[in-house]
Backbone as CSV, one residue per row, in Angstrom:
resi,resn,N_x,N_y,N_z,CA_x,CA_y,CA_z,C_x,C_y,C_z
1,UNK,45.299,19.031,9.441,46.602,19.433,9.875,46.485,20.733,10.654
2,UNK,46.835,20.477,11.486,47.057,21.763,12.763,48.283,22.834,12.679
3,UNK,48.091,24.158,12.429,49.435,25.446,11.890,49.839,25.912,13.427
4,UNK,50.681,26.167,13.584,50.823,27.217,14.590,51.403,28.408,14.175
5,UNK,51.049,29.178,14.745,51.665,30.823,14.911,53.243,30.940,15.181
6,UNK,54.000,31.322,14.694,55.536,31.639,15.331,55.489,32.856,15.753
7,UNK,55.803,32.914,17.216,55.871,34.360,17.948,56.996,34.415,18.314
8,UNK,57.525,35.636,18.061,58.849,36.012,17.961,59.038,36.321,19.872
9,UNK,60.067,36.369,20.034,60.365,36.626,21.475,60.387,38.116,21.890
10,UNK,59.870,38.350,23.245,59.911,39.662,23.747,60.198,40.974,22.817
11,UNK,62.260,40.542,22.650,63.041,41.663,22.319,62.434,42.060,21.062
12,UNK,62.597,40.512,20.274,61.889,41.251,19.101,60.956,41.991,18.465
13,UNK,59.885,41.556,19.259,58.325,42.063,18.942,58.083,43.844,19.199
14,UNK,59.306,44.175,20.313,59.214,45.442,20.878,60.460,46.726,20.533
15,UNK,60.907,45.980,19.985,62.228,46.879,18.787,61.719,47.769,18.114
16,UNK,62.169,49.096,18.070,61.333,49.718,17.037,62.255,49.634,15.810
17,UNK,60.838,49.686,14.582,61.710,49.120,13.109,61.669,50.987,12.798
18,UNK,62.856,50.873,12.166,63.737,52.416,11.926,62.948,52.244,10.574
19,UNK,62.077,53.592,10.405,62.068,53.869,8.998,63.130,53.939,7.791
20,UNK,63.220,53.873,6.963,64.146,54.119,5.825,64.541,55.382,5.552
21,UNK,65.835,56.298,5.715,65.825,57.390,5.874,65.969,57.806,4.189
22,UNK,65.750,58.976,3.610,66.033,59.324,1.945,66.953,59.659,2.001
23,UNK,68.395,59.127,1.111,69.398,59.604,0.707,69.721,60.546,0.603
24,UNK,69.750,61.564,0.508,69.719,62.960,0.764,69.644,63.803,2.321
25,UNK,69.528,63.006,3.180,69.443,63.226,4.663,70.286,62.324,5.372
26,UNK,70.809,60.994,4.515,71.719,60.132,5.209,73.041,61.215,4.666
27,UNK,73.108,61.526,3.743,74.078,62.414,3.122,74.798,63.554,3.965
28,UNK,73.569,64.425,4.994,73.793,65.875,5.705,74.925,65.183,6.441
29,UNK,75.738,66.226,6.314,76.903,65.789,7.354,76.105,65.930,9.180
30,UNK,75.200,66.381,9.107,74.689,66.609,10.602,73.930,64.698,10.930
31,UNK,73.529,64.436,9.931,72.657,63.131,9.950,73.125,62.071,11.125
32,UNK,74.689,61.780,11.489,74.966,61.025,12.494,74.723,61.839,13.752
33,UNK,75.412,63.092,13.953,74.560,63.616,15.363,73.506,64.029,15.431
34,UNK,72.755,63.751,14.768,71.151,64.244,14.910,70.833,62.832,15.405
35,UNK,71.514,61.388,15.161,70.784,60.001,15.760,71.520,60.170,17.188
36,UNK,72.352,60.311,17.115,73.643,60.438,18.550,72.694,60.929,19.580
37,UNK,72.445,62.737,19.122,71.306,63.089,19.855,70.318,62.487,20.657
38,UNK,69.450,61.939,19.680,68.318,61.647,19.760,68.475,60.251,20.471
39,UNK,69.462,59.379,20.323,69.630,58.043,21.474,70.065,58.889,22.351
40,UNK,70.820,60.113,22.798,71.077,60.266,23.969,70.321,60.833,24.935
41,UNK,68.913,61.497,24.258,67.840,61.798,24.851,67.532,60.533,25.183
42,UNK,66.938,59.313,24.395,66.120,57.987,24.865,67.080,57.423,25.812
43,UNK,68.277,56.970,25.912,68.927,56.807,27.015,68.975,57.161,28.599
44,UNK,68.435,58.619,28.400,67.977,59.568,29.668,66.563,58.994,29.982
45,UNK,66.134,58.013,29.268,64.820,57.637,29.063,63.520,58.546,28.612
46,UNK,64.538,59.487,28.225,62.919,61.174,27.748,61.689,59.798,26.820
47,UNK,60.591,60.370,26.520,59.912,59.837,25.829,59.349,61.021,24.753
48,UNK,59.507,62.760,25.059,59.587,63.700,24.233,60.381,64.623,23.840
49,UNK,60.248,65.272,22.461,61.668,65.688,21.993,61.170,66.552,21.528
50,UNK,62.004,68.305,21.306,61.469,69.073,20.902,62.255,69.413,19.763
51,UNK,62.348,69.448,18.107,63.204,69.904,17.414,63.114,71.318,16.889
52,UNK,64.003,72.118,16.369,63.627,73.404,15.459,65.082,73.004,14.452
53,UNK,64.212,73.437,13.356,65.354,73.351,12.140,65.515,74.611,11.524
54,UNK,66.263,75.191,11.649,66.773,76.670,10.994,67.010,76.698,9.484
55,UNK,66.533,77.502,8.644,66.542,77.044,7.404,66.315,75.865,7.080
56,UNK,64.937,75.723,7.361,64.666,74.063,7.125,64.053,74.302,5.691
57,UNK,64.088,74.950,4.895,63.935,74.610,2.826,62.855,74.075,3.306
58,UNK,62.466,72.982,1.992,61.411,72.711,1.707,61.012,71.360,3.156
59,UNK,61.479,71.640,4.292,61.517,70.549,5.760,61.962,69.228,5.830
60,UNK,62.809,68.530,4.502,62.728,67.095,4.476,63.844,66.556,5.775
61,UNK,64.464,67.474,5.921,65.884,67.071,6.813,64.642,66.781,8.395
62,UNK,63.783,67.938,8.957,63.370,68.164,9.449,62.150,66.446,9.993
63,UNK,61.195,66.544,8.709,60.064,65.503,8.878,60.769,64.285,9.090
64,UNK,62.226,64.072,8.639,62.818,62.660,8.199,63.519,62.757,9.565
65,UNK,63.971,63.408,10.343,64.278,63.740,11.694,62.964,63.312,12.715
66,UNK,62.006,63.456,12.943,60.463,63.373,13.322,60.350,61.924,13.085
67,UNK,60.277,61.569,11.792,59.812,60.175,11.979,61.351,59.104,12.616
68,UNK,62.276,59.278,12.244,63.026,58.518,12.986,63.022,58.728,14.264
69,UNK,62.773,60.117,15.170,62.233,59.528,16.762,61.673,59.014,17.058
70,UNK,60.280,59.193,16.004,59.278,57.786,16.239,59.695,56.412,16.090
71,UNK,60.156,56.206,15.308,60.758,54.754,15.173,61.757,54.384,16.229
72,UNK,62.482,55.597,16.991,63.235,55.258,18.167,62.476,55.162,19.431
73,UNK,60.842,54.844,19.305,60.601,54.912,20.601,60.252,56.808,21.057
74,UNK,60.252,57.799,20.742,59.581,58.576,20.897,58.415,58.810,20.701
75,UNK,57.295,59.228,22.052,56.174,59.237,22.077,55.347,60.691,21.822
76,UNK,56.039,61.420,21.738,55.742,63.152,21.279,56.861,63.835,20.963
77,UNK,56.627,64.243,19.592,57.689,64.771,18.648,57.278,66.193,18.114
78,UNK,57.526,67.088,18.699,57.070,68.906,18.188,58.535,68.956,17.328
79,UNK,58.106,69.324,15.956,59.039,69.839,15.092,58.350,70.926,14.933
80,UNK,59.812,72.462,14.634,59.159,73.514,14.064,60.359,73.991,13.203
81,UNK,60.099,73.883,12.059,60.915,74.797,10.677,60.687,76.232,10.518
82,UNK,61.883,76.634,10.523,61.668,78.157,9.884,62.993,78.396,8.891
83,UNK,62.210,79.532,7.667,62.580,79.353,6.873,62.002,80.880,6.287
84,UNK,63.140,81.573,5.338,62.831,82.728,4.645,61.773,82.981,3.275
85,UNK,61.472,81.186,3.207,61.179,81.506,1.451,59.742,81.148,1.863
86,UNK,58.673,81.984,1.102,57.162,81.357,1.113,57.161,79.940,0.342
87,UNK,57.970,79.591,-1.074,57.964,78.312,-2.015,57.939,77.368,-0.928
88,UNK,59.636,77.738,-0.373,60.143,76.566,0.552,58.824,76.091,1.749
89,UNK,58.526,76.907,2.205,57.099,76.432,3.431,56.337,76.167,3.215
90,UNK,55.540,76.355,2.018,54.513,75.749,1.361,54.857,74.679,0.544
91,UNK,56.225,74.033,0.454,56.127,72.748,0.317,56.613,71.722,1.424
92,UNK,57.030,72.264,2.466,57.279,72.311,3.789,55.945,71.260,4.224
93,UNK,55.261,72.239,4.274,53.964,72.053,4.842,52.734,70.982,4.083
94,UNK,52.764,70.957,3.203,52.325,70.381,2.182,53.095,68.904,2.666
95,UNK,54.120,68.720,1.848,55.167,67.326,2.949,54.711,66.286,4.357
96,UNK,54.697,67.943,5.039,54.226,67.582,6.788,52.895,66.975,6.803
97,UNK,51.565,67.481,5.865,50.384,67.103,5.677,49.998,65.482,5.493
98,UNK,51.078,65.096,4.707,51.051,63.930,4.558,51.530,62.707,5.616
99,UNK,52.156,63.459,6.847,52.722,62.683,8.031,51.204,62.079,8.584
100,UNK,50.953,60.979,8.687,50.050,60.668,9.717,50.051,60.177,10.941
101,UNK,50.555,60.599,12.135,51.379,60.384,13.085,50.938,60.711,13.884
102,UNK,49.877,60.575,14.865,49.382,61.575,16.233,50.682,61.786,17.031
103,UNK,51.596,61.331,16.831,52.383,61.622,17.986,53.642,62.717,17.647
104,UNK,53.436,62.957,16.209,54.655,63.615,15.633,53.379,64.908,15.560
105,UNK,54.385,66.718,15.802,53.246,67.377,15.294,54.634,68.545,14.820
106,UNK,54.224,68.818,13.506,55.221,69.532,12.747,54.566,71.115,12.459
107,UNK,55.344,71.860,12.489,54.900,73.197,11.869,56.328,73.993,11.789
108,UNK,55.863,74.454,10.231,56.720,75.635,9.563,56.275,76.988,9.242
109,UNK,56.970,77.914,10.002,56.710,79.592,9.709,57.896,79.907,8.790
110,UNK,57.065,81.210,8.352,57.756,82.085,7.123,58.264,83.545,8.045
111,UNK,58.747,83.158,8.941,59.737,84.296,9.823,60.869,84.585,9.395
112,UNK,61.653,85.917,10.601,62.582,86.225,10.487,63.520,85.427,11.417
113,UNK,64.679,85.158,10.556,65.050,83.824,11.776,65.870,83.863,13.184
114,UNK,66.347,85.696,13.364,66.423,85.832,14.499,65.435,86.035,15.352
115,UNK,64.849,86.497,15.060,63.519,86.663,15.666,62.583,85.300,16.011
116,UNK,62.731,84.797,15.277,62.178,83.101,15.702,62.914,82.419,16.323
117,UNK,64.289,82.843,16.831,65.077,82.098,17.596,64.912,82.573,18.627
118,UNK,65.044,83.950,18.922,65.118,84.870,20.215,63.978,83.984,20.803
119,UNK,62.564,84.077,19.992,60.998,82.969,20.895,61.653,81.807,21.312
120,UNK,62.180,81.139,20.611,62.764,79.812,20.785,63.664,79.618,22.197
121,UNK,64.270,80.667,22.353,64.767,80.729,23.378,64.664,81.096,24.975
122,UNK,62.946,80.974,25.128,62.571,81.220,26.187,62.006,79.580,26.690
123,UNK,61.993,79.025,25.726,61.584,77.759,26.171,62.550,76.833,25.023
124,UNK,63.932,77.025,25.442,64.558,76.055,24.442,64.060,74.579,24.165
125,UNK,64.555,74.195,22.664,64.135,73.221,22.033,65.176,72.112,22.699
126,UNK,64.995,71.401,22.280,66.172,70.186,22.699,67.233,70.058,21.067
127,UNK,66.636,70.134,20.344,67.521,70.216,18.881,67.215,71.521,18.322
128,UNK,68.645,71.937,18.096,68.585,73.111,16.925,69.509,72.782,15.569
129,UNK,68.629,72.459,14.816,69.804,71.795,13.310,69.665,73.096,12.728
130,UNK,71.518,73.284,12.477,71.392,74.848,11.746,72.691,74.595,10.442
131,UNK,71.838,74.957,9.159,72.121,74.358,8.156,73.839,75.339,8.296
132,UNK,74.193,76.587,8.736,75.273,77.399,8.984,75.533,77.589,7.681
133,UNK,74.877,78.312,6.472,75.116,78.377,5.209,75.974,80.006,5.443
134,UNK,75.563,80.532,6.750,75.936,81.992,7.395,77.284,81.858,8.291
135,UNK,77.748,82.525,8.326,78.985,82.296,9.180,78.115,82.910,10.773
136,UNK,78.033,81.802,11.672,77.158,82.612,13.186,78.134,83.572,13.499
137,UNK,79.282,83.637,13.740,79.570,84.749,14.317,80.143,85.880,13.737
138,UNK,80.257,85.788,12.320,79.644,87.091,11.334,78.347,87.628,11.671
139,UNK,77.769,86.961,11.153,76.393,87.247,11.204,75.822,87.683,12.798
140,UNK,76.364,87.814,13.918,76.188,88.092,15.497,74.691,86.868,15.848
141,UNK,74.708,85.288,14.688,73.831,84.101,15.414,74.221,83.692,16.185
142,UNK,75.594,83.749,16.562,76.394,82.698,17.735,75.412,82.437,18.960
143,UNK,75.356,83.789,19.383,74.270,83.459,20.872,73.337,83.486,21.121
144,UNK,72.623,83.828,19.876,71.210,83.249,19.515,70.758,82.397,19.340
145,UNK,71.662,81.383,18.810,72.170,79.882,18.329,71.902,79.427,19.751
146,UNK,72.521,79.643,20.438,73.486,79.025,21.843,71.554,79.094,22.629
147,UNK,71.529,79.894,22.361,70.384,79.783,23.740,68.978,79.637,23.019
148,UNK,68.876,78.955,21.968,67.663,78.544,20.910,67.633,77.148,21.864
149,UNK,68.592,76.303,22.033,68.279,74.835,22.103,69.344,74.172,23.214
150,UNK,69.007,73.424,23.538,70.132,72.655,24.928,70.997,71.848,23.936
151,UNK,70.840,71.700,22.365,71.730,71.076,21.742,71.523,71.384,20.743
152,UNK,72.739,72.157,19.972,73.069,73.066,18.712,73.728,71.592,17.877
153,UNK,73.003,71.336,16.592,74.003,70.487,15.443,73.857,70.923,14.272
154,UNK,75.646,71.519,13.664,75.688,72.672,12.739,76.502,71.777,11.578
155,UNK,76.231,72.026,10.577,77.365,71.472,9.647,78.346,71.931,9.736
156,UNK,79.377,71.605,8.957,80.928,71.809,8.987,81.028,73.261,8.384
157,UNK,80.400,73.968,7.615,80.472,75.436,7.140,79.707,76.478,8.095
158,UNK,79.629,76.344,9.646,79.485,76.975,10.476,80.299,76.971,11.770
159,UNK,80.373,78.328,12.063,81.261,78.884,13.414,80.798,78.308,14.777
160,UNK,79.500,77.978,14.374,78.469,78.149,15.876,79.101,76.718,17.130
């Protein structure tokens, strides 16, 4: 008896399959415009994306951001977290270690986070996810914010 192969057609074979995101990141109120985003870069047809996550804690919002560009068809993914706490980055990083991804490349510093924005802002990112646990324009982040990234996505407890 003779088997054949079933080959799926074109569309299918070339779809990218969306990782499973962790509950806890489908949760961030930022989680729908961070995909919005990121199709509206692939739409422009970009094939690279640059993220920075501001108070990115221990990075999960961040890595789980990274691999869903990959799964959208992004071919180079620079994530960079910054973050006040040594705990938080060293499990940050630790996390990121476990990505095996040539095309995703993640890194988290233990900076000051105006000061890591002001850098940021000579060669803006394309995403700036800013958790806004600070009020920006208390705090004088507003235009630090503004010129970190060509696209600021803040939760609902920020000014920015």
């Amino acid at each position: 008896m003779r088997t054949t192969a079933r080959i799926a057609p074109a569309a299918q074979r070339i779809a990218p399959r969306l990782a499973p995101i962790r509950r806890a990141v489908r949760a961030d109120p930022r989680w729908p415009q961070i995909v919005a985003a990121l199709q509206d870069l692939r739409d422009a047809r970009r094939h690279a994306v640059r993220i920075v996550d501001a108070d990115c804690a221990c990075g999960t919002l961040l890595i789980e951001v990274a691999r869903h560009a990959r799964a959208m068809g992004f071919t180079a993914i620079e994530g960079r977290g910054i973050d006040g706490s040594p705990a938080m980055i060293g499990r940050a990083r630790a996390a990121a270690a476990r990505l095996h991804d040539p095309a995703i490349g993640l890194s988290f510093d233990m900076t000051d986070m105006r000061g890591a924005l002001l850098q940021e802002a000579e060669a803006p990112a394309d995403l700036l996810l800013w958790h806004g646990g600070r009020d920006a324009d208390a705090t004088g982040m507003a235009a630090v914010l503004a010129a970190a990234a060509t696209r600021l996505i803040a939760d609902g407890n920020s000014a920015a």
